[in-house]
DRENBA-712953 format. One line per 4 residues: number of its first residue (from 1); their letters; for each residue x, y, z of N, C-alpha, C. Coordinates in steps of 0.02 Angstrom, whole numbers, plus 50000, padded with zeros to 5 digits. Layout:
REM residues N
NUM = A = X,Y,Z,X,Y,Z,X,Y,Z; ...
This chain:
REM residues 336
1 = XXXX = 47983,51903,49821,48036,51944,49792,48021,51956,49719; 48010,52027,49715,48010,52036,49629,48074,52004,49575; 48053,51996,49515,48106,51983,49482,48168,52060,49472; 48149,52117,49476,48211,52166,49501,48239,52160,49543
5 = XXXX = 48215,52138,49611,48247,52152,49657,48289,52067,49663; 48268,52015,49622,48298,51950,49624,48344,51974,49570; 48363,51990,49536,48410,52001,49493,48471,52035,49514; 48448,52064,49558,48521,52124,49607,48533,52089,49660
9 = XXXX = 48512,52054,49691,48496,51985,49750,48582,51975,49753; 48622,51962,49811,48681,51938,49801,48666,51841,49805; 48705,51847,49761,48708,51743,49748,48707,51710,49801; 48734,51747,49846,48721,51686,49930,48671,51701,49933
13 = XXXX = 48627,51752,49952,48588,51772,49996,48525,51719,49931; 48505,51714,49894,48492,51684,49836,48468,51619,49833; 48547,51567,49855,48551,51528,49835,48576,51446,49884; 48597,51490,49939,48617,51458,49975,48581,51460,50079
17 = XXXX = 48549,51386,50091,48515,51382,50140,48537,51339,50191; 48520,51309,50249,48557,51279,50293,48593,51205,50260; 48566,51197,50211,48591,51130,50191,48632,51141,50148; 48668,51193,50119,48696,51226,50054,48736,51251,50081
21 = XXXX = 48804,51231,50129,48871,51271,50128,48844,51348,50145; 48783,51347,50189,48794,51416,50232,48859,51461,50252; 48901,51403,50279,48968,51438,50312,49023,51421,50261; 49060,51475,50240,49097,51491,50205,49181,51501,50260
25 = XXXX = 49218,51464,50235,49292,51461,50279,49347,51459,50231; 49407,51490,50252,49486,51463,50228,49474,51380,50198; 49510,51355,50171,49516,51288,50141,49553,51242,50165; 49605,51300,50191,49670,51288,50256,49660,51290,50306
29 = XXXX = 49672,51269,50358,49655,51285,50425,49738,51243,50449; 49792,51296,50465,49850,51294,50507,49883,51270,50571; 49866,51241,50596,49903,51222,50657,49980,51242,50679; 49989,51272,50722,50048,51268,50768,50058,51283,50826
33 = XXXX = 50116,51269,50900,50083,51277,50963,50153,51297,50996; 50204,51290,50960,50254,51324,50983,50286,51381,50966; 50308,51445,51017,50293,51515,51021,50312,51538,50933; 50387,51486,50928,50438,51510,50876,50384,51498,50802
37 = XXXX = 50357,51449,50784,50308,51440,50748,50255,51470,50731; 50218,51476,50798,50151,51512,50819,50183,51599,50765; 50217,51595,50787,50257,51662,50768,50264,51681,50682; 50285,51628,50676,50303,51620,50586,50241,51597,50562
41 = XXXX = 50174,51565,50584,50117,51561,50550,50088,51605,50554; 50097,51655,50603,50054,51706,50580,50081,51768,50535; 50161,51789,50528,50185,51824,50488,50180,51805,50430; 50178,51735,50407,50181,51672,50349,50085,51697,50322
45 = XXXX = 50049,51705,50372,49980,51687,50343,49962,51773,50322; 49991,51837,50343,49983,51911,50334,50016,51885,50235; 50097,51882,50228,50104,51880,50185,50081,51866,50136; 50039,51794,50135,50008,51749,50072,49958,51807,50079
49 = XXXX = 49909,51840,50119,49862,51877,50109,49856,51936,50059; 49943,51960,50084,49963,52008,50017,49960,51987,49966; 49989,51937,49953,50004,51894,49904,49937,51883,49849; 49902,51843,49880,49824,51817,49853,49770,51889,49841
53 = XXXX = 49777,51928,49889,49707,51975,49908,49670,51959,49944; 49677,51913,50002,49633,51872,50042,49659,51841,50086; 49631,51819,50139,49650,51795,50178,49640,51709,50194; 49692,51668,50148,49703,51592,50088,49690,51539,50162
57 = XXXX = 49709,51559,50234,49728,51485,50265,49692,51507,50309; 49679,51467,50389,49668,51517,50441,49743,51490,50482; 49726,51530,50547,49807,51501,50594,49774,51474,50653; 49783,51424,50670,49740,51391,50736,49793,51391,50785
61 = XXXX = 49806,51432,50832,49852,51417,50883,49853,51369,50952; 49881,51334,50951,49884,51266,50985,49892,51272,51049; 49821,51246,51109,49840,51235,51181,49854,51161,51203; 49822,51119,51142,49800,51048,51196,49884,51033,51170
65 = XXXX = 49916,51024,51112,49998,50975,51110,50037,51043,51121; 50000,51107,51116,50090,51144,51128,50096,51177,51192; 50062,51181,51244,50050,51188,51301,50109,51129,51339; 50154,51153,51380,50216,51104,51420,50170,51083,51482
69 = XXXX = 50167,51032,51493,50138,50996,51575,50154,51042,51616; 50108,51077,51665,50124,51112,51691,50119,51209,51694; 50152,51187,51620,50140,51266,51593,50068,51304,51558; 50005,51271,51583,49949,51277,51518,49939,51355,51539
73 = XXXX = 49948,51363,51590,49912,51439,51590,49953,51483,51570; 50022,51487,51556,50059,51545,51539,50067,51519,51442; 50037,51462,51429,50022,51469,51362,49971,51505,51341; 49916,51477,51386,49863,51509,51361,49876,51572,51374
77 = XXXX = 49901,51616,51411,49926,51684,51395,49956,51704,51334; 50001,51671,51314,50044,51665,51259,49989,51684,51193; 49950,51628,51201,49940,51640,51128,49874,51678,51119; 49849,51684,51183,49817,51762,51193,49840,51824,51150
81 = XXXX = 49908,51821,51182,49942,51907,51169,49959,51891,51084; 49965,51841,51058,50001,51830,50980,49926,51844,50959; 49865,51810,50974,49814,51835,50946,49776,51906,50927; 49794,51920,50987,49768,51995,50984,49815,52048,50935
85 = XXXX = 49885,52023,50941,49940,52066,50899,49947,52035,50830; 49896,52001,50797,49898,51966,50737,49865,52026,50687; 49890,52025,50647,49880,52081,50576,49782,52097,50568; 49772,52139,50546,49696,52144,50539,49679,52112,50495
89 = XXXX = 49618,52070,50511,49567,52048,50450,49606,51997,50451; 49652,51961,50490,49685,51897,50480,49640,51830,50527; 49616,51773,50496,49575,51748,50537,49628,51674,50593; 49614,51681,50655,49648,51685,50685,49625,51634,50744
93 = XXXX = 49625,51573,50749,49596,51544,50826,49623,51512,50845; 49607,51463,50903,49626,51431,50979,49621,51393,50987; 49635,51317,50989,49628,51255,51004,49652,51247,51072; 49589,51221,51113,49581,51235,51193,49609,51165,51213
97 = XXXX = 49617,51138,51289,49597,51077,51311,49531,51065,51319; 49533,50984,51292,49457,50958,51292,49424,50980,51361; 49375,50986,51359,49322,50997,51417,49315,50979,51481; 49340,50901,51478,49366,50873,51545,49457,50867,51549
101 = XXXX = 49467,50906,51552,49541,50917,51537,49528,50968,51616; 49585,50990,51672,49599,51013,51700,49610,51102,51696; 49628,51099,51634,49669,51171,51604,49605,51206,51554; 49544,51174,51539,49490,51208,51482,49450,51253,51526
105 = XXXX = 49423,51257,51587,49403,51329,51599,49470,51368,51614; 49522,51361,51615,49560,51435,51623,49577,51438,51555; 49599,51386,51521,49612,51425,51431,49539,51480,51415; 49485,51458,51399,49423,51491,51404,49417,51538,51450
109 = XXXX = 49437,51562,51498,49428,51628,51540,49477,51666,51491; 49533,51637,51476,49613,51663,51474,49597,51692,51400; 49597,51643,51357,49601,51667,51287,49505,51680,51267; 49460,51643,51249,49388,51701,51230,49378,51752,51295
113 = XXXX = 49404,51753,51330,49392,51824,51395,49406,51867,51368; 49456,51871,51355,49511,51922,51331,49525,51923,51265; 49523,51884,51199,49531,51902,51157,49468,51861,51088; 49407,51852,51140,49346,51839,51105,49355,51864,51048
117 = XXXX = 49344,51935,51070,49324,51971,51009,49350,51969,50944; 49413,51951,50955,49462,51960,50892,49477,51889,50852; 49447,51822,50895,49448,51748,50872,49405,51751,50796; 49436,51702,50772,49394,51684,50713,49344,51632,50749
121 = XXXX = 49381,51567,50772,49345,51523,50800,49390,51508,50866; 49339,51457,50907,49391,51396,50957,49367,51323,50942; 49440,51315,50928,49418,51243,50935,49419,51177,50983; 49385,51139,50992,49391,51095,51058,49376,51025,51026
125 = XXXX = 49444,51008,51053,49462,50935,51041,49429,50876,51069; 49423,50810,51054,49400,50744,51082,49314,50794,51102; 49283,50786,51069,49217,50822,51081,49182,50728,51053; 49150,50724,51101,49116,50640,51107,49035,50641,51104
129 = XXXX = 49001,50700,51125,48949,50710,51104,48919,50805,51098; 48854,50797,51097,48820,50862,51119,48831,50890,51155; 48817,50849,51218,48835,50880,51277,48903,50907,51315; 48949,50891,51235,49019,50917,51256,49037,50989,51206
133 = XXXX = 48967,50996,51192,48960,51041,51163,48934,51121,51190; 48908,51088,51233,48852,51118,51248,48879,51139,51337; 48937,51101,51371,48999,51124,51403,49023,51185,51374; 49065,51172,51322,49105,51211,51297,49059,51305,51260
137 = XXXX = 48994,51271,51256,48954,51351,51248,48931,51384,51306; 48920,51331,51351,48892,51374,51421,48975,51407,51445; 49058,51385,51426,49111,51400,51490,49112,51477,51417; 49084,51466,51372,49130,51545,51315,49062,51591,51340
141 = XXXX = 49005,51586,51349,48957,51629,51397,48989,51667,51437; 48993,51618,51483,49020,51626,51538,49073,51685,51549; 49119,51679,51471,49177,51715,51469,49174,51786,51415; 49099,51806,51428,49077,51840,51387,49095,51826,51300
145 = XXXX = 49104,51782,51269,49126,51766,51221,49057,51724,51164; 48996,51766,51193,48936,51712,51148,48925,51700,51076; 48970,51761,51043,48962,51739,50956,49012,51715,50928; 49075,51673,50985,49142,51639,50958,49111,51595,50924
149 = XXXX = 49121,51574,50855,49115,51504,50810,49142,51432,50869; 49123,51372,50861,49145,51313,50898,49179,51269,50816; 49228,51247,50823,49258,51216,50791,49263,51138,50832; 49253,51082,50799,49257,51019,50853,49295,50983,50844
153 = XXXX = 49321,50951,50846,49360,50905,50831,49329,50812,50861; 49325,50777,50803,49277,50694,50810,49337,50660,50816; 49362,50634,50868,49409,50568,50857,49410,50518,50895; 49350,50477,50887,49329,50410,50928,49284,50387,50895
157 = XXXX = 49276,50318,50874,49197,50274,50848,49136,50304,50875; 49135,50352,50959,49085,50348,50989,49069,50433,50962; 49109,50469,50931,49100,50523,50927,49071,50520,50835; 49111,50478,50808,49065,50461,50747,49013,50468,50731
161 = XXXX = 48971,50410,50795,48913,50401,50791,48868,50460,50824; 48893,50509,50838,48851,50596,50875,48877,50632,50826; 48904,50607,50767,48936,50674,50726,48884,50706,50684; 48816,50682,50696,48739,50722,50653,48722,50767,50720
165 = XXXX = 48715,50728,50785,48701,50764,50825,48733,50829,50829; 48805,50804,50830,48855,50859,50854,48852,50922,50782; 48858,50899,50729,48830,50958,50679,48787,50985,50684; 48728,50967,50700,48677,51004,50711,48671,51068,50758
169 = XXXX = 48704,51071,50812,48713,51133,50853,48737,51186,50816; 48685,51238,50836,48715,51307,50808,48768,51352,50807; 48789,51329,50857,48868,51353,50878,48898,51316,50831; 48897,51248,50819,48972,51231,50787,48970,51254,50692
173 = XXXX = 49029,51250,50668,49031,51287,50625,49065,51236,50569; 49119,51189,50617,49145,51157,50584,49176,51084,50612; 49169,51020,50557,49193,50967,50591,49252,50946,50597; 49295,50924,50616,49369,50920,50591,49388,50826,50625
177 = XXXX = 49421,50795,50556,49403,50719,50605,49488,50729,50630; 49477,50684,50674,49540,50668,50721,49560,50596,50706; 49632,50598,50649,49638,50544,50649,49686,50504,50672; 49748,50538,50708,49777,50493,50739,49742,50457,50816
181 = XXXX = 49694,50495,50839,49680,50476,50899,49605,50413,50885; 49580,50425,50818,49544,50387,50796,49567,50319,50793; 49624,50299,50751,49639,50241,50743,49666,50226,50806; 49696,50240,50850,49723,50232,50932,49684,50231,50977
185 = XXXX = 49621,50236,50947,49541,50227,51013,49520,50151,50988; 49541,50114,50948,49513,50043,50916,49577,49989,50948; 49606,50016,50997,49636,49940,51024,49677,49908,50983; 49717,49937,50938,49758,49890,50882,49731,49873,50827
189 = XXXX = 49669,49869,50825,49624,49836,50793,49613,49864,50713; 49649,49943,50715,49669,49971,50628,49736,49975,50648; 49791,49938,50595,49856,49932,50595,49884,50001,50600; 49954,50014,50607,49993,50070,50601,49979,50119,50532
193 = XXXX = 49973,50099,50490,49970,50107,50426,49906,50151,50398; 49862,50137,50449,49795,50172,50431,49799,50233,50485; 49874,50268,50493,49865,50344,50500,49913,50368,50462; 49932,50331,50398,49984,50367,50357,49938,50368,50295
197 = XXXX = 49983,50401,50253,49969,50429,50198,49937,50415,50147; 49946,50335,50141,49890,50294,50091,49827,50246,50142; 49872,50222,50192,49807,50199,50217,49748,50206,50246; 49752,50287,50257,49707,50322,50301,49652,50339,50242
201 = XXXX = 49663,50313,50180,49611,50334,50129,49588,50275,50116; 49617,50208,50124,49600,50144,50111,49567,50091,50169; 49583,50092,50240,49558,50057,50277,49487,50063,50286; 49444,50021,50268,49367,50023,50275,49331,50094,50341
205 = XXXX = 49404,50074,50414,49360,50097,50460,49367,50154,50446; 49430,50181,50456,49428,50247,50432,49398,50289,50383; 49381,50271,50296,49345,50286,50278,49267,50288,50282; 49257,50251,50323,49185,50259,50335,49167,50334,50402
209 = XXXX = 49217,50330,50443,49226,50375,50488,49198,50459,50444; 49273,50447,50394,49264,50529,50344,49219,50536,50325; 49186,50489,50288,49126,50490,50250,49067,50517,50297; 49059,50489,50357,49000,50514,50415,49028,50557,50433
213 = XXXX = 49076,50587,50444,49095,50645,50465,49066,50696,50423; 49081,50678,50348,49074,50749,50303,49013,50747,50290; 48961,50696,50272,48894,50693,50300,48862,50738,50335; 48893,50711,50375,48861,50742,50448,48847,50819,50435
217 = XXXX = 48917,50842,50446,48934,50918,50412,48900,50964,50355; 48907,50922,50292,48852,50928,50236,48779,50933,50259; 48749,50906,50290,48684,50886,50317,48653,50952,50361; 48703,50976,50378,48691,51048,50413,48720,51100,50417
221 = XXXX = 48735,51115,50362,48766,51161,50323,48845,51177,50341; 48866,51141,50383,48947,51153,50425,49003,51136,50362; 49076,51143,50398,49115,51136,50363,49152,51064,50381; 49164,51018,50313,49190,50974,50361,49267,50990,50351
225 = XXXX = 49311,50969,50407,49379,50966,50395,49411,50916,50383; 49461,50902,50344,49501,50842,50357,49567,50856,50391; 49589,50772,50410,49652,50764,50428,49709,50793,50396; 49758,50775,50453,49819,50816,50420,49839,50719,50391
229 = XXXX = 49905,50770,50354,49943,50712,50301,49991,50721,50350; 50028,50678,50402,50110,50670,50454,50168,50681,50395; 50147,50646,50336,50217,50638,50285,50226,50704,50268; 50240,50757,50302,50242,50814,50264,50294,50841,50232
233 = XXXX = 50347,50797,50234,50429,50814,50176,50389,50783,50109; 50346,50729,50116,50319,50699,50043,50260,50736,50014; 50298,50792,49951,50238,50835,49950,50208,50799,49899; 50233,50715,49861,50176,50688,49821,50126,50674,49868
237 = XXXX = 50137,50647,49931,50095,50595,49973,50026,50666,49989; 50079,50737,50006,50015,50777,50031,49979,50799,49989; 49997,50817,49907,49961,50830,49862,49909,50754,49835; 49917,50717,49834,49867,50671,49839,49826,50651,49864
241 = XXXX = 49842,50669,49956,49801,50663,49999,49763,50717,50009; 49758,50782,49987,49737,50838,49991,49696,50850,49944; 49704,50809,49864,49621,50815,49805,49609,50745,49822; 49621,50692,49871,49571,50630,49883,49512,50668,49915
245 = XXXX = 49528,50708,49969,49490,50737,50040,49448,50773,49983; 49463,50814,49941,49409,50847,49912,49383,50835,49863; 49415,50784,49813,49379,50760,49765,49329,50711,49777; 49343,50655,49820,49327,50600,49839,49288,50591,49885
249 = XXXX = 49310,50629,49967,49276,50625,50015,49230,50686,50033; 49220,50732,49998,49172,50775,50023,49199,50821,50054; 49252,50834,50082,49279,50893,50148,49296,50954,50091; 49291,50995,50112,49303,51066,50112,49348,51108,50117
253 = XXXX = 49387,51091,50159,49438,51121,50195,49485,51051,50227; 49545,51082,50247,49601,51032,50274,49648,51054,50332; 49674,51018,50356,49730,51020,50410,49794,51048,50364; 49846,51102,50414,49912,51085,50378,49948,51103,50474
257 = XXXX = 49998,51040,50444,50034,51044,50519,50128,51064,50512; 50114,51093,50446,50179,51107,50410,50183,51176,50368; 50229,51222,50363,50199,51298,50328,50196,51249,50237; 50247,51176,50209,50263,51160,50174,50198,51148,50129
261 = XXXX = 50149,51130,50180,50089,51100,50186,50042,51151,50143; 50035,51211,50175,49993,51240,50132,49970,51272,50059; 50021,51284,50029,50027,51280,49947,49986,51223,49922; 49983,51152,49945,49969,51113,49916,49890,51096,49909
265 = XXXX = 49877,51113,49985,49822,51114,50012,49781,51169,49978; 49797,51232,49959,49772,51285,49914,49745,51257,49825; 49801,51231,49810,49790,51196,49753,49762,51148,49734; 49757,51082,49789,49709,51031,49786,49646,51080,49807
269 = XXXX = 49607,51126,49838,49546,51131,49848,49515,51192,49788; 49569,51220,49753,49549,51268,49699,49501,51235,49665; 49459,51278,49624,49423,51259,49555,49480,51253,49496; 49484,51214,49447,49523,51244,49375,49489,51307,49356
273 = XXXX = 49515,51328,49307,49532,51396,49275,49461,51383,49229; 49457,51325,49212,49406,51305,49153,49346,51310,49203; 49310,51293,49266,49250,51272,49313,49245,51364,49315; 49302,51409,49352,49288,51465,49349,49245,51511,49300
277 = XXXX = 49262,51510,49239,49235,51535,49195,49164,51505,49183; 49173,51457,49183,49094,51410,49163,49055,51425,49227; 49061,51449,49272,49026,51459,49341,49013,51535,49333; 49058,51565,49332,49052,51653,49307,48996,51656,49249
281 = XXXX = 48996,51608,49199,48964,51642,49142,48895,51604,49157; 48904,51552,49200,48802,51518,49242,48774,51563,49272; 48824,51603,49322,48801,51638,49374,48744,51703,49364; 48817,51731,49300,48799,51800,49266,48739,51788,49229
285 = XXXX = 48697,51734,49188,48640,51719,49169,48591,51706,49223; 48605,51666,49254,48560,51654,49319,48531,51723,49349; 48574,51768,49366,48578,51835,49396,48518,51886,49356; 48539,51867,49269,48516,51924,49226,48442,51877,49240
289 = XXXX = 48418,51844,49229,48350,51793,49221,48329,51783,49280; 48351,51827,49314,48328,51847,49405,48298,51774,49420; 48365,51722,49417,48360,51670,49460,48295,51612,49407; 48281,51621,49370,48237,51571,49329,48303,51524,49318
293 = XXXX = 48269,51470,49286,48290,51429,49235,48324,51462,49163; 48380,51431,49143,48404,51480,49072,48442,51415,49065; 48454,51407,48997,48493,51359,48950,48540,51384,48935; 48606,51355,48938,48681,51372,48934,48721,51321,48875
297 = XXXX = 48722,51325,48818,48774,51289,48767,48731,51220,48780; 48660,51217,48757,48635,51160,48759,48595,51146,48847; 48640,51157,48887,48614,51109,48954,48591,51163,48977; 48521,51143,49024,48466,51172,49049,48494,51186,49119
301 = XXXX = 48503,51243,49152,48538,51258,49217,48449,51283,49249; 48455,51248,49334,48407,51294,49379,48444,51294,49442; 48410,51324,49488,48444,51359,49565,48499,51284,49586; 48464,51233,49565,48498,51170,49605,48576,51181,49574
305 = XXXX = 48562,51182,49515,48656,51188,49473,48688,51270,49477; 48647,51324,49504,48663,51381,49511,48721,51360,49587; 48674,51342,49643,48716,51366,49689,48775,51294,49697; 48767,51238,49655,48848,51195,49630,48907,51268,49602
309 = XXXX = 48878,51288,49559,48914,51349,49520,48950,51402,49566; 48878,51411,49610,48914,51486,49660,48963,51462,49701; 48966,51384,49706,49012,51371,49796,49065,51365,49749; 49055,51369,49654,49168,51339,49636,49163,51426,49654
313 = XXXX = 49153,51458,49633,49170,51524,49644,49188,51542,49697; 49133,51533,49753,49167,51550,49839,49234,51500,49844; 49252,51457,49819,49301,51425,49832,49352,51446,49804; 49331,51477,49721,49423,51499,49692,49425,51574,49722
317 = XXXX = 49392,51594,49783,49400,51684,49792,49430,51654,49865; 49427,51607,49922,49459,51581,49968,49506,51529,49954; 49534,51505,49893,49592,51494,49877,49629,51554,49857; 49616,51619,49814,49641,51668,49790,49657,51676,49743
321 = XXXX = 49627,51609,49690,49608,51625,49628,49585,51686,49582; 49622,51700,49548,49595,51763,49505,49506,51756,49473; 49486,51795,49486,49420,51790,49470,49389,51845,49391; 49361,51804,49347,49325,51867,49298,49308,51906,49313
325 = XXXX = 49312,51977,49274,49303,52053,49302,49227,52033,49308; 49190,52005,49288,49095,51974,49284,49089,51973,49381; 49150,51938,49390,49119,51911,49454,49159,51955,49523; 49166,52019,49494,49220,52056,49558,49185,52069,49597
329 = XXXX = 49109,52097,49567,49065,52144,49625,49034,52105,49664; 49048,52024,49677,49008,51978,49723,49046,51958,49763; 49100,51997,49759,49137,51975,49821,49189,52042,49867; 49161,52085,49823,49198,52147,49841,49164,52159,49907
333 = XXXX = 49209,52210,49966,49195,52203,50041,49135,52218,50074; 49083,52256,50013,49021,52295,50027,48976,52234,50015; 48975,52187,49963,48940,52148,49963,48912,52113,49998; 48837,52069,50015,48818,52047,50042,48754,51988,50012
């Protein structure tokens, strides 16, 4: 690549490789599974879009807890038809039954059959290895649905230990740990306490869990997700638990199982106002010095601290952070 044509180069295309936050997502990722809800997260997630200029959360509509015994197939209809009638450019997916679940090839005929096209992702729960991976890509084939994203969900010791494997597949996009079913797969053995609000950041097992999770994720360019916070009337407990996950543990993005939830979750994963500018004004040198090495107020910046710089940026433009007029044309809709 000439240095002209590296100088006009867009900053991803640049800077970022399978090990570098390839996949770019919401910060939010929404949960809900009942119709009345399902309903208000997605009118709730159009608005903030006005709001921001972007589209701030995603909406994951729920088969495996909001599906009634009995009723899975006229849900999975359900949130078929809410999908497809969801606002444009709104990102929008499906949380199936696990694989050996009774009801996951008709959710998968039902919802990627029919409204593939329009999914952001699907996600599939209690995923224990590869090969429950690799289920769930041969039944969305199947359902003509081959470029749906796989979203997974890890919540067992045994799925821990496949969570490099399980990143590694090309399909999946993103990890998401499972933590109430995590601590409830150990036999008693992590107290009550280590699925609430402080202890789920403090019990050895659990943190070691997140940590290989986001690993894992990191390691191959995926997204990791974290848990949701249950305390969701305590918006100290969720705003704390929401910059631990990203300051501390590496994740990217988060659960909200509450509309209360997501404000907070926006704000713990923002850049400050101060990282913005100092990233805008690396970038814009980096860019002009077609990607060399250049010295900034003393400290020596190269590609390694460029693309630290480019991901606060992708992050305050999917929170909906106002961005310097420097940095409009790298994210405007033509860009690439």
């Amino acid at each position: 690549m000439s240095a002209a044509s590296s100088s006009t180069a867009h900053p991803r295309t640049v800077l970022l490789g399978a090990q570098a936050g390839g996949v770019v997502l919401p910060v939010c990722d929404h949960y809900s599974g009942v119709e009345a809800r399902m309903r208000k997260s997605l009118a709730l997630q159009a608005e903030m879009a006005d709001e921001f200029g972007a589209c701030v959360f995603d909406v994951t509509l729920d088969c495996e807890d909001g599906a009634p015994v009995g009723g899975e197939a006229e849900h999975a209809a359900l949130v078929t038809e809410l999908a497809l009638a969801a606002a444009p450019d709104m990102r929008v997916g499906v949380r199936v039954h696990p694989v050996d679940h009774p009801s996951f090839a008709g959710d998968v005929i039902t919802i990627a059959g029919r409204a593939g096209h329009r999914l952001s992702h699907l996600m599939v729960p209690k995923v224990e290895s590869v090969e429950d991976v690799l289920v769930a890509t041969e039944a969305l084939e199947a359902a003509g649905a081959e470029a749906l994203p796989l979203h997974v969900l890890i919540e067992s010791p045994l799925a821990v230990h496949h969570a490099f494997e399980i990143a590694a597949h090309p399909r999946v996009q993103s990890l998401s740990f499972g933590l109430m079913d995590f601590v409830s797969a150990h036999g008693g053995a992590i107290p009550a306490d280590g699925m609430g609000a402080k202890g789920q950041f403090t019990h050895p097992l659990v943190v070691r869990a997140k940590l290989e999770i986001a690993s894992a994720a990191h390691a191959h360019g995926k997204v990791p997700s974290h848990c949701v916070v249950t305390e969701f009337s305590d918006v100290d407990a969720m705003r704390a638990g929401a910059k631990k996950a990203a300051n501390e543990f590496g994740y990217t993005r988060m659960w909200s199982i509450h509309p209360s939830q997501i404000r907070p979750i926006l704000e713990a994963f923002a850049p400050e106002e101060g990282q913005i500018q100092i990233a805008t004004k690396i970038i814009a040198a980096a860019a002009a010095a077609a990607w060399a090495p250049v010295s900034i107020d003393g400290t020596l910046h190269d590609r390694a601290s460029y693309r630290h710089f480019w991901q606060v940026l992708e992050r305050a433009h999917a929170t909906g952070r106002a961005l310097p007029p420097e940095a409009h044309a790298w994210f405007a809709p033509s860009s690439s």
